[in-house]
C-alpha positions in Angstrom: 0.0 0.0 0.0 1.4 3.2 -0.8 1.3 6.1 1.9 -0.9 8.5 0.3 -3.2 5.3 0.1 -2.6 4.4 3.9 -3.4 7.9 5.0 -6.4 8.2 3.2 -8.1 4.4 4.4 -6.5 4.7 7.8 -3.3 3.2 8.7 -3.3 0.0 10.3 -2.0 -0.3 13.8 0.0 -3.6 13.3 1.1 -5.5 9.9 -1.1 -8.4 9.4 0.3 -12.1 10.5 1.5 -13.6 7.1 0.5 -16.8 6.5 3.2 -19.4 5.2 3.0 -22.8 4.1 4.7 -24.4 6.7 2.2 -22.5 8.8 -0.4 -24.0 7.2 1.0 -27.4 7.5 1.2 -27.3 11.2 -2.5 -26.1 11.6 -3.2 -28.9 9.8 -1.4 -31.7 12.3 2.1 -32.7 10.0 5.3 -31.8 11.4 7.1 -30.3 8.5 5.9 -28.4 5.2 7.5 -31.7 3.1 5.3 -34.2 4.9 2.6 -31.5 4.1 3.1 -31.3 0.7 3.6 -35.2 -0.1 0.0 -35.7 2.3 -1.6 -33.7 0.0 0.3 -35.4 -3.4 -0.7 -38.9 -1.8 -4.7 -37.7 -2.2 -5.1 -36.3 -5.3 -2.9 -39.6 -6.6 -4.7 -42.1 -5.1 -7.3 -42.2 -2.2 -7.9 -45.2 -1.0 -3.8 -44.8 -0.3 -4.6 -42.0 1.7 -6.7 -43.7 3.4 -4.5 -46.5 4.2 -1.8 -43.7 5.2 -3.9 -41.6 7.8 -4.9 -45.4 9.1 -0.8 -46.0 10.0 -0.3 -48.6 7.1 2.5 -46.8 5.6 4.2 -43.4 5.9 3.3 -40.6 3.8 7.3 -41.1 2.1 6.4 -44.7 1.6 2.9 -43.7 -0.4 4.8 -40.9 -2.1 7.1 -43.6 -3.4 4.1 -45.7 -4.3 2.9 -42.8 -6.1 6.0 -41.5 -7.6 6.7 -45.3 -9.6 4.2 -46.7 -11.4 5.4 -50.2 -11.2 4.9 -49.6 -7.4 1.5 -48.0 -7.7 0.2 -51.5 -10.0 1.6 -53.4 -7.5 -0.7 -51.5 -4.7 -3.5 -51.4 -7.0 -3.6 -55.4 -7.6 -2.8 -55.4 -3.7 -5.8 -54.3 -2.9 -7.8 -55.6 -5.8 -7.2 -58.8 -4.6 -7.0 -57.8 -0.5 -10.7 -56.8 -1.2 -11.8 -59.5 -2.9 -10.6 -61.8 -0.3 -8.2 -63.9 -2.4 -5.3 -63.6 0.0 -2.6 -65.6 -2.2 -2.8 -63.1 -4.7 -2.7 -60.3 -1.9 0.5 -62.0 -0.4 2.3 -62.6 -4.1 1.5 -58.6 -5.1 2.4 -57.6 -1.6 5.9 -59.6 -1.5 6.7 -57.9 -5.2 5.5 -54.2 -3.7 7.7 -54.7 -0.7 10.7 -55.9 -2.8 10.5 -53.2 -5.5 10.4 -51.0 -2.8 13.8 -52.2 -1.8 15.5 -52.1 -4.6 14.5 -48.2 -5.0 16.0 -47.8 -2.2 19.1 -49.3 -2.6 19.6 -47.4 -5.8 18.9 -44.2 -3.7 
């Protein structure tokens, strides 16, 4: 605001609190803007991963990864295809492949 302009509508006493994204992130309960930010990714990627996430089965890095490959994502998809369709050796086989891909990521990082 310029100071002709600030005269004219009344200055304000104090300067308004600004509002940053890592504030933002802490009102809404993560501990860093990052965690934030890949919370948010994780949703508009895939929900029912979400959901899994705020329910403790991963971290929001690990769904982030999931997210991020999409040889990881399939592997989550079929996951819980076959997790929902109660045909658990299926589950078991796409959830051994998930956690070694995983892995190997890793490794490479």
């Amino acid at each position: 605001m310029s100071r002709a302009t600030g005269y004219r509508h009344g200055k304000p006493d104090e300067k308004p609190k600004r509002r940053s994204a890592a504030n933002r992130a802490r009102m809404m309960g993560a501990p860093s803007l990052r965690t934030h930010q890949r919370v948010e990714r994780v949703m508009a990627a895939d929900i029912q991963l979400a959901r899994l996430m705020t329910d403790g089965w991963c971290k929001p890095g690990q769904a982030d990864q999931i997210i991020a490959h999409p040889s990881l994502h399939r592997h989550f998809r079929r996951w819980l295809k076959a997790d929902e369709a109660g045909n658990s050796e299926v589950a078991e086989a796409e959830m051994r492949a998930l956690v070694t891909k995983m892995a190997a990521i890793k490794e490479r990082l």
